[in-house]
C-alpha positions as CSV (number, residue, x, y, z in Angstrom):
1,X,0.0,0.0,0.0
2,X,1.3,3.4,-1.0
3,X,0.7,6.0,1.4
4,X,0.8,9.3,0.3
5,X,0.6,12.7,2.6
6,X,-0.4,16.2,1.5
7,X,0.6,19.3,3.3
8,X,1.0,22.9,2.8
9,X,-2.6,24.0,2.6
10,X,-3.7,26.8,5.2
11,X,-6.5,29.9,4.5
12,X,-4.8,33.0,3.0
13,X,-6.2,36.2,1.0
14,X,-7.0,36.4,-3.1
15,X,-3.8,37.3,-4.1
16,X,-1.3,35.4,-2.3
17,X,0.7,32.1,-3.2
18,X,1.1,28.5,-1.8
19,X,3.3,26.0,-2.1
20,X,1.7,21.7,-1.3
21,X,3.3,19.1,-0.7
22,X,3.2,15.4,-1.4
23,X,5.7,13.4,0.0
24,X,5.3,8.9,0.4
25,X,6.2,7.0,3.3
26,X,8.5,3.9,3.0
27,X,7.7,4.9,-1.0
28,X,10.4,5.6,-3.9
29,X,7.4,8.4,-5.4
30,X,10.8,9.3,-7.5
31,X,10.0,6.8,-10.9
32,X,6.3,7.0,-10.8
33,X,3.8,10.1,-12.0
34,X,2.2,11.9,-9.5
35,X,-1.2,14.2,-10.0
36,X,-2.7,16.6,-8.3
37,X,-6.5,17.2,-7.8
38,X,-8.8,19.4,-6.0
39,X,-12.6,19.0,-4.4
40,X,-14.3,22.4,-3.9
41,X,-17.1,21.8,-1.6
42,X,-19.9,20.7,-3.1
43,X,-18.5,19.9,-6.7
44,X,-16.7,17.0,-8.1
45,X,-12.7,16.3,-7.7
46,X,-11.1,17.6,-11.0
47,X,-7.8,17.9,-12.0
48,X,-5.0,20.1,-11.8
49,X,-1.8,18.6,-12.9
50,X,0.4,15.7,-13.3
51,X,4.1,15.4,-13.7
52,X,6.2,12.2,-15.0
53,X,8.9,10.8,-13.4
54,X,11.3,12.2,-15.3
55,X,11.9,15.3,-17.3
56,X,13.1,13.9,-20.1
57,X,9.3,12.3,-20.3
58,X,7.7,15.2,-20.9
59,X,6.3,18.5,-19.4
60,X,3.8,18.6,-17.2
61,X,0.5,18.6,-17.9
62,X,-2.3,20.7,-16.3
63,X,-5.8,21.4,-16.7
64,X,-6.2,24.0,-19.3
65,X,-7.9,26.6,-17.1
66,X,-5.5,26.3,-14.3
67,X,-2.0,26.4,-16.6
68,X,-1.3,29.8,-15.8
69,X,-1.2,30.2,-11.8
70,X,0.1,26.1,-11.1
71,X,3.4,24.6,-10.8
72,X,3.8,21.2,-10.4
73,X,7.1,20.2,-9.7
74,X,9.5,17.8,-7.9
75,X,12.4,17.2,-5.9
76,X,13.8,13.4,-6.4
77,X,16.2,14.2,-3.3
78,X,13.4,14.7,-1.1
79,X,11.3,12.0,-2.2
80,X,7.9,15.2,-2.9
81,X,6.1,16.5,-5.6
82,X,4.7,20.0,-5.5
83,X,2.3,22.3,-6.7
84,X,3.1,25.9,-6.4
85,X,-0.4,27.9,-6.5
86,X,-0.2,31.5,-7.3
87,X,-2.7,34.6,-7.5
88,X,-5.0,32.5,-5.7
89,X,-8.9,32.9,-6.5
90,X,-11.9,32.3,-4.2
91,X,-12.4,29.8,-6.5
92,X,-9.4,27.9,-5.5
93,X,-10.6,26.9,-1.8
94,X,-10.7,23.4,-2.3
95,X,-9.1,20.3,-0.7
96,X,-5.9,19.1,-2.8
97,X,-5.0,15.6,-3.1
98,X,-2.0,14.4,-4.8
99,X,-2.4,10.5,-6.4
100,X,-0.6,8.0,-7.8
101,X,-0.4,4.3,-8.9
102,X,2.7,2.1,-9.2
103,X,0.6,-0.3,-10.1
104,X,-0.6,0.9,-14.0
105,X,1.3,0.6,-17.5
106,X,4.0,2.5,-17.9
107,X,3.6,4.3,-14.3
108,X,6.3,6.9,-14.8
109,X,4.0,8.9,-17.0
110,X,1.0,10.7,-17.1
111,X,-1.4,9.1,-19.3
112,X,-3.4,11.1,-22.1
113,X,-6.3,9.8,-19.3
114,X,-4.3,11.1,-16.0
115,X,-7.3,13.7,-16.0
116,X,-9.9,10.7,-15.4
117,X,-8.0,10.8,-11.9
118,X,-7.9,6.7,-11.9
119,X,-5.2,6.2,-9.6
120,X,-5.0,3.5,-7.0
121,X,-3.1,5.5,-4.3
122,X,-4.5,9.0,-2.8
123,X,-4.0,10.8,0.2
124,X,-5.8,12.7,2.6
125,X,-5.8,16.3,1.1
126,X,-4.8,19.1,2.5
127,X,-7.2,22.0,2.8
128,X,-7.0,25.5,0.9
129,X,-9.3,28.0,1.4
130,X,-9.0,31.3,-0.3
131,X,-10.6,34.1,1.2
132,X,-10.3,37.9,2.5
């Protein structure tokens, strides 16, 4: 079982940034994709991004209408994958979960279905809430 822990999320004001973590316990999350996805309350989980295992892979790929204020990223020393979040909205108070699944064809990349948000391994969230 993978387990997978989100951090990072805390209430700010429209306008300001955050930075999320994911990090694995007693997992290698280095050579598999990892997505991100968000529930705003009372709507269905969508996506936000996804990033391979390696660069050389591929970009990142994000939902279209979020491409200009996320950053997902990682840091293979660390064992975490993040998502910077910038000139947050209202809109953006959601809980983030970040997913993956060792377990699928060719794991270390984001599938042209990553959006479908199919993954075997989530984890908790980690609530953002956006508001002045």
């Amino acid at each position: 079982q993978v387990q997978l822990v989100e951090s990072g999320g805390e209430s700010v004001q429209p306008g300001g940034s955050l930075k999320l973590s994911c990090r694995a316990a007693r997992f290698a999350l280095d050579y598999y994709a990892v997505a991100w996805f968000r529930q705003a309350p009372g709507k269905e989980r969508e996506p936000v991004a996804c990033i391979n295992s390696n660069d050389r892979d591929g970009s990142p790929s994000y939902a279209e209408s979020l491409k200009s204020r996320f950053t997902i990223s990682r840091d293979k020393t660390k064992n975490m994958v993040y998502l910077q979040i910038d000139s947050l909205e209202p809109e953006d108070t959601a809980v983030y979960y970040c997913a993956t699944d060792p377990w699928q064809d060719q794991s270390h990349l984001c599938a042209s279905t990553w959006h479908l948000g199919t993954y075997k391994s989530w984890g908790r969230g980690t609530q953002v809430t956006v508001s002045s």
